[in-house]
matplotlib code that plots the C-alpha trace (Angstrom):
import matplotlib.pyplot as plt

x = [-29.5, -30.5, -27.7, -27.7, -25.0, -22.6, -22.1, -18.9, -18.8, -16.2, -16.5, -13.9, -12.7, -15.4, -16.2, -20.0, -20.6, -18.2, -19.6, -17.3, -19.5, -17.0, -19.1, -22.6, -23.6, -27.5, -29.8, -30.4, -26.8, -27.7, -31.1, -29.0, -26.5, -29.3, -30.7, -27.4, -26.8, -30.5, -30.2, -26.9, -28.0, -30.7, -28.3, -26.3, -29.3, -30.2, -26.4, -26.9, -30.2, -28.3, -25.4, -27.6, -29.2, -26.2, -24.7, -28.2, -27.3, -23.5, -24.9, -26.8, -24.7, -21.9, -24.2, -25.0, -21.2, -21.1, -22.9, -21.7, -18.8, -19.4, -21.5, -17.9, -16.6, -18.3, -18.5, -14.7, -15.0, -17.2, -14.8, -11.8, -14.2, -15.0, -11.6, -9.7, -13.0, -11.9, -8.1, -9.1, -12.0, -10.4, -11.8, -11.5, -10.6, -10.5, -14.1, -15.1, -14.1, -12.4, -10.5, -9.2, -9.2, -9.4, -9.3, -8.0, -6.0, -2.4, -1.0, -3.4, -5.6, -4.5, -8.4, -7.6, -7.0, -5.4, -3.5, -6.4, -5.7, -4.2, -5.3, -4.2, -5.0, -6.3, -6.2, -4.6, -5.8, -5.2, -5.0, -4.0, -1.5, 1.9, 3.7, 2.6, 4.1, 2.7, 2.2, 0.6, 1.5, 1.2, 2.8, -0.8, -0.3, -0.4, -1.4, 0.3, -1.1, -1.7, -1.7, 0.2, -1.4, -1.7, -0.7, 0.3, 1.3, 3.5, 6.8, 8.1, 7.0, 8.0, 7.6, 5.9, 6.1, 5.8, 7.4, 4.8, 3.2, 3.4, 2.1, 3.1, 1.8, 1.8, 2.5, 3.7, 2.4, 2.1, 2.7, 5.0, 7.2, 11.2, 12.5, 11.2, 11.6, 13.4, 10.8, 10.7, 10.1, 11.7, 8.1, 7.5, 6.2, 4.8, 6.1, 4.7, 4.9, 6.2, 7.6, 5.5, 4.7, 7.0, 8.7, 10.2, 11.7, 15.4, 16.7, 15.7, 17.4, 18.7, 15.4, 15.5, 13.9, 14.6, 10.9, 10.0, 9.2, 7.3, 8.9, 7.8, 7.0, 8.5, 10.4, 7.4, 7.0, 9.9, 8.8, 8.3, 11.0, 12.7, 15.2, 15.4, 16.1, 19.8, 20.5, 19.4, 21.0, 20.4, 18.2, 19.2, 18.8, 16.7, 16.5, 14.3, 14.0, 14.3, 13.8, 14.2, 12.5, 14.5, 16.8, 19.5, 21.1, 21.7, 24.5, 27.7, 27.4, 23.7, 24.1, 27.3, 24.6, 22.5, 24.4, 26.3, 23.0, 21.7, 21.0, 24.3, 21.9, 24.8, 25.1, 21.5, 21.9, 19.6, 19.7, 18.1, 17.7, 18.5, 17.3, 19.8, 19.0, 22.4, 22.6, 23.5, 25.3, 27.8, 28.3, 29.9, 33.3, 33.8, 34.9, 32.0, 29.6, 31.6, 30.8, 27.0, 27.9, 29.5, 26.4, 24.3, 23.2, 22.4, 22.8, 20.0]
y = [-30.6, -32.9, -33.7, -35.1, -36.5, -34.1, -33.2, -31.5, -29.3, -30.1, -29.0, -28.8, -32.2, -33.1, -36.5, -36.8, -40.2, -41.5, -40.5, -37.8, -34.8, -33.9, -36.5, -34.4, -31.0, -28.9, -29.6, -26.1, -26.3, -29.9, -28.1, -25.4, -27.5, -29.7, -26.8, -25.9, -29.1, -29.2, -25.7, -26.8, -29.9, -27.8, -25.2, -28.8, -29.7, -25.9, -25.9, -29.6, -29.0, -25.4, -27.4, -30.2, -26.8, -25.8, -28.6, -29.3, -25.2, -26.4, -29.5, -27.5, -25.0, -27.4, -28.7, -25.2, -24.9, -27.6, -26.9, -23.3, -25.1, -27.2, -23.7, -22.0, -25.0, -25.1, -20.9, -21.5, -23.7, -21.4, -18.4, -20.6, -21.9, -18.4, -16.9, -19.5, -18.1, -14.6, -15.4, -16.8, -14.2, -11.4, -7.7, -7.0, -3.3, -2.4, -4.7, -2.5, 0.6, 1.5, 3.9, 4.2, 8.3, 8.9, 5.3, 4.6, 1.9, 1.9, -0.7, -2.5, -5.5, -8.7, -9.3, -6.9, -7.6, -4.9, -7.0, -5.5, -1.9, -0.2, 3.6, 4.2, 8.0, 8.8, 5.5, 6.9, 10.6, 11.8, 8.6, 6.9, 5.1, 4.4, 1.1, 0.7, -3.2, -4.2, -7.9, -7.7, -7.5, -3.9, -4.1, -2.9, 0.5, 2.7, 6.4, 6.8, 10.4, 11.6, 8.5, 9.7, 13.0, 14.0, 10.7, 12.7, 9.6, 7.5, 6.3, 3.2, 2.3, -1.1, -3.9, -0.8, -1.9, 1.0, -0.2, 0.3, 3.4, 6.6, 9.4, 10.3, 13.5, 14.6, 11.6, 12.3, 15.6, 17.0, 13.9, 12.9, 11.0, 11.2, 8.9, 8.3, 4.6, 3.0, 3.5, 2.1, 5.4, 4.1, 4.8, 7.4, 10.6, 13.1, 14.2, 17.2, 18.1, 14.7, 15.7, 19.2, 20.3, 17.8, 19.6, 16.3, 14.9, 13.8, 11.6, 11.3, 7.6, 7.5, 8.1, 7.0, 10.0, 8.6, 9.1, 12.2, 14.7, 17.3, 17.8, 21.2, 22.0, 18.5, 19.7, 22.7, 26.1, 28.2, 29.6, 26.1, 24.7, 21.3, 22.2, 18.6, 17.6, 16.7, 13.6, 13.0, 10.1, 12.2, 11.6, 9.5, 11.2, 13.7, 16.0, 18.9, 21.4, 21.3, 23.7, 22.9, 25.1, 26.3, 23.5, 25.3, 21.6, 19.6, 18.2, 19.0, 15.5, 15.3, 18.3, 17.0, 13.7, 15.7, 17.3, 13.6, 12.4, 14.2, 13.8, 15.2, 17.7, 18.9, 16.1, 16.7, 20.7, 20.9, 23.2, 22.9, 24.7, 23.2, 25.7, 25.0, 28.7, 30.5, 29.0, 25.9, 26.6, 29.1, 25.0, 24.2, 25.0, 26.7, 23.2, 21.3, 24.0, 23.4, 20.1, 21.0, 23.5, 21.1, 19.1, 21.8, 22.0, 25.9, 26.4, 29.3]
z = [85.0, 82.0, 79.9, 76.2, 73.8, 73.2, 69.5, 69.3, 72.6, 75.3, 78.7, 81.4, 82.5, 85.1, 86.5, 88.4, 89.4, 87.2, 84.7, 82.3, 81.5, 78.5, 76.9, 77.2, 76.7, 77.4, 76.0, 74.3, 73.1, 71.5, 69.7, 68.7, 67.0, 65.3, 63.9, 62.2, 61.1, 59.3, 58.5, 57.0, 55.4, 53.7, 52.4, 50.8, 49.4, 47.8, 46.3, 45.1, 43.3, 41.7, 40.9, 38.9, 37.3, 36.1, 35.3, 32.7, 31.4, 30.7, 28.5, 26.9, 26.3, 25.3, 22.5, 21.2, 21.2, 19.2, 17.0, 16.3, 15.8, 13.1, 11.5, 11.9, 10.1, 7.6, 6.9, 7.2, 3.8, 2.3, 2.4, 1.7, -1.4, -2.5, -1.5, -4.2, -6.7, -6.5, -6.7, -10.0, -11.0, -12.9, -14.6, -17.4, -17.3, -21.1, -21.6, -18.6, -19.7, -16.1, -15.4, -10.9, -10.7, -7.3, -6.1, -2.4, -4.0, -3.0, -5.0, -8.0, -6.7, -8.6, -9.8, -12.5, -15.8, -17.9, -20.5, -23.4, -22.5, -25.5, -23.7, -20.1, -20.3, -17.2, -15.6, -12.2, -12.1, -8.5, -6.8, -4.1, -5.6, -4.0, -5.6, -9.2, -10.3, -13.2, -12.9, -16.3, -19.6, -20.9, -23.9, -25.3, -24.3, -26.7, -25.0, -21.4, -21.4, -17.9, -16.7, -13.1, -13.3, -9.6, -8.3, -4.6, -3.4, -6.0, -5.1, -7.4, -11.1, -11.8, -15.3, -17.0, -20.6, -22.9, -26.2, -28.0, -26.9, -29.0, -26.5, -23.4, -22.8, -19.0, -18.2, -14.9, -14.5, -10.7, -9.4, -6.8, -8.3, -7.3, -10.1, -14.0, -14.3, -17.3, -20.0, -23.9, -25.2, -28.7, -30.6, -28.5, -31.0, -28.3, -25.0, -24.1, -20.4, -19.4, -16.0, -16.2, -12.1, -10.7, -8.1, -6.2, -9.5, -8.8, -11.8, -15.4, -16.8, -19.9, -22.5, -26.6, -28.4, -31.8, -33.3, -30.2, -32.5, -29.3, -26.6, -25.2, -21.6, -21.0, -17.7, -17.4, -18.2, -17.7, -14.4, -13.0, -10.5, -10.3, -8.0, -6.7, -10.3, -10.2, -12.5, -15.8, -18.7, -21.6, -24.3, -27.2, -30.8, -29.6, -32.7, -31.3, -28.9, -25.4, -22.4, -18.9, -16.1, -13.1, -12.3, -10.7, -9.5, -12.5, -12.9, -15.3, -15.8, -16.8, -19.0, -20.8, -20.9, -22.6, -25.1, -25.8, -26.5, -28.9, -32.8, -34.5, -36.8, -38.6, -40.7, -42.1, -42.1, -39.4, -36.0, -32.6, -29.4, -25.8, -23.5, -19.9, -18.9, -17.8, -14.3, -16.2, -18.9, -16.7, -15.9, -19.0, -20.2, -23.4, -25.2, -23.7, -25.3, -28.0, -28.7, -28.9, -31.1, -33.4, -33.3, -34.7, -31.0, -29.6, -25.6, -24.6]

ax = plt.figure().add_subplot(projection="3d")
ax.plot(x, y, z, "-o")
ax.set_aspect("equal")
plt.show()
């Protein structure tokens, strides 16, 4: 049998004329093993040249990468350049004439300007307004009328300046609001339905109705509830009527408030109604009524 170099085959440990056949194997076996090896060395080569392929693909896509990253660079400036523009770009609402009913806005974007506004009428009808900071200065305002009108969604009024405004005519009508923030109302004239349709309302603060000379519906119509309405701070030298709806859960204290509150009409030989309905005034003792009797003051 012809034998040839072996490659890696071993045989059993035979000796034939001294000669140690673990060093040889067939022929056929050697072919077989040569073709592997070149089929082998041809599979290297294949992966080699793919590799080399790929390896051109990731230089090229390392300078595409590049350079999208300098384009993300420099779009990165561009919106930093034209984010620091807008900061600084501001509306002029009053130029504008704008009014936000039935904006989506939940609080008021800082681009605009409402420091000309004298007339807010309007400006909030049935929004989406929830935190309303005034980061302005609104001492401008001169009409507030409706300005919250079915505002379903308001929970805090802050830095509204009203000391100059003379109208505030359903101001706050059907909207949600829980608590009247401290107003100016010292110039106030007209208040007619001021909290009219709110049915969340909780506390009134303290309000100067020195120059209020209308005040009807301002709680609602009589058949209107506020039965959340609880706390109120009175309302200094008011000097005309006043009705509240149903408000079964007002306070003694508010009432008393109230009454302390009011313009002493006697001196002047005036009279006025408060109209507390009798839920309330079965409140009051007989000298607490008194003391709005004494005032010129009639409980109804």
């Amino acid at each position: 049998m012809k034998l040839e170099k072996k490659l890696d085959i071993k045989l059993d440990n035979v000796i034939i004329n001294n000669i140690n056949i673990n060093d040889y194997v067939p022929v056929d076996e050697y072919n077989s093993k040569v073709e592997e090896l070149n089929i082998t060395k041809e599979d290297l080569i294949k992966t080699e040249t793919e590799l080399s392929k790929s390896q051109l693909e990731l230089d090229s896509t390392k300078e595409i990468l590049i350079e999208k990253e300098s384009e993300l660079v420099e779009a990165k400036e561009e919106v930093e350049e034209l984010t620091e523009q807008l900061s600084n770009y501001k509306v002029d609402v009053a130029a504008n004439n704008l009014r936000f009913g039935y904006s989506s806005f939940e609080t008021i974007p800082s681009m605009f300007d409402f420091s000309n506004v004298t007339d807010y009428s309007y400006m909030f009808y049935r929004s989406n307004l929830k935190n309303f900071n005034a980061t302005w200065d609104t001492s401008n305002a001169i009409y507030t009328d409706y300005m919250f009108y079915y505002c379903n969604y308001i929970e805090s009024i802050t830095n509204l300046n009203t000391s100059n405004v003379k109208s505030m005519n359903y101001m706050f009508q059907n909207s949600s609001i829980k608590h009247i923030p401290a107003l100016d109302t010292s110039n106030v004239n007209s208040m007619i339905g001021f909290t009219y349709g709110c049915t969340g309302l909780i506390s009134i603060p303290k309000l100067d109705f020195t120059n209020v000379t209308v005040t009807t519906s301002f709680f609602g119509i009589p058949s209107n509830k506020q039965d959340a309405l609880t706390d109120i701070g009175g309302f200094t030298n008011l000097a005309v009527d006043l009705q509240f709806c149903k408000a079964p859960n007002v306070t003694v204290e508010s009432l008393m408030n109230i009454i302390n509150e009011a313009k002493d009409l006697s001196k002047e030989g005036k009279t006025a109604t408060l109209t507390f309905r009798a839920d309330n005034i079965a409140k009051l003792s007989e000298e607490q009524i008194a003391i709005a009797s004494a005032k010129g003051w009639t409980l109804a």
